[in-house]
Steps between C-alpha positions, in 0.01 A plus 500: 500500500763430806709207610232273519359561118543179320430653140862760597867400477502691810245245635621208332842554658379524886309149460783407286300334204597543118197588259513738170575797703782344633732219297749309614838465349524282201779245577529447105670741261358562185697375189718715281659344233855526439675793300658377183842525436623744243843404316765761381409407108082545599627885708719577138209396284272708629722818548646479119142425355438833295185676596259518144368842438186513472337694192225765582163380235327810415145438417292755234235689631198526397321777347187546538205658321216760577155442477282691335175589610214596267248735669165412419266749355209550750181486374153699643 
């Protein structure tokens, strides 16, 4: 588990190989696409668009019933 460990980055640097413990610099960027472009009329749209209210739904509830139980008479 020193400098000459090739499974540690530790290792892996000393003998100067590249492996899963230790990567190498990717050379290629990855892709982001471009941000779009918002207009003046698209920033006024969206800032005089009235909010809806929304409407609270109350729902019934239900009742519910007792059982009964009959006691049976016991019999000797």
């Amino acid at each position: 588990m020193g400098k000459g460990d090739r499974k540690t980055a530790k290792g892996k640097r000393t003998i100067g190989s590249y492996g899963n413990s230790r990567k190498r610099k990717s050379s290629v960027k990855a892709y982001t696409p471009p941000k779009k472009k918002v207009t003046k009329k698209a920033k006024e749209e969206e800032t005089a668009a009235p909010k809806k209210a929304t409407a609270k739904k109350t729902t019934a509830k239900k009742t519910t019933t007792k059982k009964t139980t009959t006691k049976k008479a016991e019999s000797k």
